[in-house]
Residue frames as qw, qx, qy, qz and C-alpha x, y, z in Angstrom:
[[0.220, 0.439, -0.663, -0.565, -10.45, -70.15, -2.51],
 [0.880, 0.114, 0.213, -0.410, -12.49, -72.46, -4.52],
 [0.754, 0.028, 0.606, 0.254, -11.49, -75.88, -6.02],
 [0.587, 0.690, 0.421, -0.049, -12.53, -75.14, -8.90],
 [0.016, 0.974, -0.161, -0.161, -10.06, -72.20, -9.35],
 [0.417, -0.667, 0.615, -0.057, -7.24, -74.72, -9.30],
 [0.965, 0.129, -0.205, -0.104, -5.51, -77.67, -11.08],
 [0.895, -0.400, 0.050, 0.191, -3.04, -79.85, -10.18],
 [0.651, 0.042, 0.063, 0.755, 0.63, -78.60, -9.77],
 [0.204, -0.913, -0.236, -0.262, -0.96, -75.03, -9.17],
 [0.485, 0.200, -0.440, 0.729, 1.30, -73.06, -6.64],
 [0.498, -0.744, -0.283, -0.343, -0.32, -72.04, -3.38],
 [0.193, 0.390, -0.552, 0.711, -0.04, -70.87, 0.06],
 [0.577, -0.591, -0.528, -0.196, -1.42, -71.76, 3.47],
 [0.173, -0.970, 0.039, -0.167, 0.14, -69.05, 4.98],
 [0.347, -0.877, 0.320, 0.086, 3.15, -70.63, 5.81],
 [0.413, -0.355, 0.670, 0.505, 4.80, -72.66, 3.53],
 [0.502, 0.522, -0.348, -0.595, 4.45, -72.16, -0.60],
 [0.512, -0.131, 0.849, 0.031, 3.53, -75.55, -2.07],
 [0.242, 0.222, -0.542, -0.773, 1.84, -77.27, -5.04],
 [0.763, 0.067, -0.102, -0.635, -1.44, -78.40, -5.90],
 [0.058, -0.258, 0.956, 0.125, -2.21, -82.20, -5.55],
 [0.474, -0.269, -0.617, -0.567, -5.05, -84.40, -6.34],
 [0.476, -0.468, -0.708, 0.229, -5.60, -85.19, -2.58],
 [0.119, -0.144, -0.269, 0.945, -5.32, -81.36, -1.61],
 [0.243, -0.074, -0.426, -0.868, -8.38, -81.12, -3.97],
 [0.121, -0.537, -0.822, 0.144, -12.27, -82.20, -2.15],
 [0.089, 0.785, 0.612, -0.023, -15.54, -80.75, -2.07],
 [0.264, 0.916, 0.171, 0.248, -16.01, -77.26, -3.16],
 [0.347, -0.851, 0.393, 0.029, -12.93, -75.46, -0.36],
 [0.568, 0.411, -0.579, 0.417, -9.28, -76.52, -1.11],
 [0.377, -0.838, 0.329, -0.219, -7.35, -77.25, 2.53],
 [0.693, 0.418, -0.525, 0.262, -4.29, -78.46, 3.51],
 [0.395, 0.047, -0.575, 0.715, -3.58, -79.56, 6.96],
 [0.184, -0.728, -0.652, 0.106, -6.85, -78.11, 8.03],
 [0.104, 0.679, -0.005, -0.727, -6.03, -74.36, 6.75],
 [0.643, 0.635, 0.409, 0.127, -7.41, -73.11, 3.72],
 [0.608, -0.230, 0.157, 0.744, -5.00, -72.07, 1.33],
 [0.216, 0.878, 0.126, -0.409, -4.88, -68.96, -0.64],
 [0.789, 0.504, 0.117, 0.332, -2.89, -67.69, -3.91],
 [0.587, -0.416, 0.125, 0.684, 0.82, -66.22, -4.15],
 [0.187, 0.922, 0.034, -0.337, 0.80, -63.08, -4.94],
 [0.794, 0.509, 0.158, 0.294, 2.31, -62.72, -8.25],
 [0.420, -0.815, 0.212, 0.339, 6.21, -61.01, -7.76],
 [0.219, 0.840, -0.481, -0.121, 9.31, -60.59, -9.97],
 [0.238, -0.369, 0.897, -0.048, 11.27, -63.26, -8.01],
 [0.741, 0.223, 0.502, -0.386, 8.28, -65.28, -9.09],
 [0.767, 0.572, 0.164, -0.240, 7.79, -64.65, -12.49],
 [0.087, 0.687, -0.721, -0.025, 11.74, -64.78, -12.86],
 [0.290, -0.381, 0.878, -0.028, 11.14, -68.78, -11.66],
 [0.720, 0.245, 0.644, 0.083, 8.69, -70.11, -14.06],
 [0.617, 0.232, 0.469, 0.588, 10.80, -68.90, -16.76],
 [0.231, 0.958, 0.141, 0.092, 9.65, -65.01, -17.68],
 [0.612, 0.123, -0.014, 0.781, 12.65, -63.08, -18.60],
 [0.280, -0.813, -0.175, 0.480, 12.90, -59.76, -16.81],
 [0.357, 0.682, 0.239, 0.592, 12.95, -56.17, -19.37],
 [0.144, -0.008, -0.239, 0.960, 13.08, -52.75, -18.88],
 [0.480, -0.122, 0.103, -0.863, 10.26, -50.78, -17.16],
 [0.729, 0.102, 0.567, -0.370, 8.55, -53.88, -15.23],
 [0.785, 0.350, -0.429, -0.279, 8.45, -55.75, -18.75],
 [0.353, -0.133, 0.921, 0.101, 8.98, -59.76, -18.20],
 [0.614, 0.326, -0.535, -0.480, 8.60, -61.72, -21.84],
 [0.550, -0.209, 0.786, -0.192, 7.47, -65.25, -21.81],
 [0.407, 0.285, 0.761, 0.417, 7.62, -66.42, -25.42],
 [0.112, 0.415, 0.338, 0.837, 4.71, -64.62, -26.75],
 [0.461, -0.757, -0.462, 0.017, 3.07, -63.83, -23.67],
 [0.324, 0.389, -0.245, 0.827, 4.16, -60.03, -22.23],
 [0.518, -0.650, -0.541, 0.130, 3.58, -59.30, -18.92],
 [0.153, -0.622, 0.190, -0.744, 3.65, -55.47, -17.11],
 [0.569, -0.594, -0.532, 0.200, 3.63, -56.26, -13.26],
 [0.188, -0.553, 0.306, -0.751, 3.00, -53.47, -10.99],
 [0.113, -0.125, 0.852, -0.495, 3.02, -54.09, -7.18],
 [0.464, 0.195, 0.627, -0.595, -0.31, -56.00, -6.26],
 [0.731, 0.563, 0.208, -0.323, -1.18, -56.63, -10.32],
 [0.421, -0.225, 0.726, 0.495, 0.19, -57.92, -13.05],
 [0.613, 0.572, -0.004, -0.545, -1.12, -57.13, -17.14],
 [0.655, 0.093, 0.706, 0.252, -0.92, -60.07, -19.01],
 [0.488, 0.653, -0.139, -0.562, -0.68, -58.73, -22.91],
 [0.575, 0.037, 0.816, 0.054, -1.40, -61.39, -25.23],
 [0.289, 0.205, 0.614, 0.705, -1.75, -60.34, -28.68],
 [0.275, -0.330, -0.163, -0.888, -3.86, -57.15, -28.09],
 [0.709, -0.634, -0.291, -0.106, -5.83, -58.85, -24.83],
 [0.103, 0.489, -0.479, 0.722, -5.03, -57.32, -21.95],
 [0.697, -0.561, -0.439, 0.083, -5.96, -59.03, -17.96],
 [0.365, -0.640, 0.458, -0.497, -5.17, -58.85, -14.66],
 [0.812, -0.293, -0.437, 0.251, -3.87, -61.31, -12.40],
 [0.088, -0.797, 0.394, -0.449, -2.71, -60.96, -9.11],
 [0.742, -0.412, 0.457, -0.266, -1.88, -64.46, -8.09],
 [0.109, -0.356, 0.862, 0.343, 0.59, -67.41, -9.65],
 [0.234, 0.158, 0.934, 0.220, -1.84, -70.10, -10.28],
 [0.479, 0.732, 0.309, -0.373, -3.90, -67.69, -11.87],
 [0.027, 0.804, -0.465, -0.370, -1.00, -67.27, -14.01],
 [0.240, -0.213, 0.921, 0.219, -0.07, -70.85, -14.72],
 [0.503, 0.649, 0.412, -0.396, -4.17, -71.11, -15.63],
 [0.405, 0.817, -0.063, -0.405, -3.88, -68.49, -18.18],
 [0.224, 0.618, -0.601, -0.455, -0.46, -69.86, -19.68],
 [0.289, -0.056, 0.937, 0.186, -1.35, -73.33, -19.85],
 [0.413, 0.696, 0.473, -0.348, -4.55, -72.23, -21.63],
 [0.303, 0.855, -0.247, -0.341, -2.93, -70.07, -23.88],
 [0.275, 0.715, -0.613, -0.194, 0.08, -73.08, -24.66],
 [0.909, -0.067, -0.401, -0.088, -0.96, -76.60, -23.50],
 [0.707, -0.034, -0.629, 0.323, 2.07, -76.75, -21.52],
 [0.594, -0.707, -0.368, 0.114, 3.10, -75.89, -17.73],
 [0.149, 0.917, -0.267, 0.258, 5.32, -73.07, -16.65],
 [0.868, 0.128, -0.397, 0.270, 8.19, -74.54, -15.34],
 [0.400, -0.896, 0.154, -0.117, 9.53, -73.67, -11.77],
 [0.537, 0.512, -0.386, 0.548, 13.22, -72.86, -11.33],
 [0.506, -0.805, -0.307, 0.043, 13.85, -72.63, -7.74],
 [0.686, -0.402, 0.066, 0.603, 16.51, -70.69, -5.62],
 [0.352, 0.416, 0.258, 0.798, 16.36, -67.46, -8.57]]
């Protein structure tokens, strides 16, 4: 994974514990922590259930105005008639802090 891909407070993995994004995690072009390089959390229910999306029927989680379809391994962001992919959180947190200025907001322990 590149830097670049990433801002601070991000949610990652480095294969064994799930952490967040700091400015010292962040040097030359490769992210690493601890001298493994991390990768992105796959995007899940239990996830999107902790930075606030509200679980529908048929896969449907609502986040304000932001509707999301998640099938294993993908997720369809529908955003007034734009439709993505993601298949990773801090690709997620990206997109919504783009789309709303602010930061999704992690709930642990749901």
């Amino acid at each position: 994974m590149k830097a670049n891909e990433l801002r601070i407070g991000n949610w990652v993995s480095n294969g064994e514990i799930e952490f967040q994004i700091t400015s010292k995690d962040i040097y030359h072009r490769d992210v690493r922590v601890y001298g493994s390089f991390i990768k992105g959390i796959p995007i899940t229910p239990e996830w999107l259930e902790r930075v606030g999306f509200v679980s529908k029927p048929n896969n449907l989680f609502i986040l304000g105005k932001i509707e999301l379809r998640y099938y294993r391994g993908r997720s369809d962001v529908l955003v007034r008639g734009i439709n993505v992919s993601y298949k990773y959180v801090h690709q997620l947190q990206n997109l919504y802090f783009a789309l709303t200025g602010e930061e999704l907001e992690y709930k642990p322990n749901i």
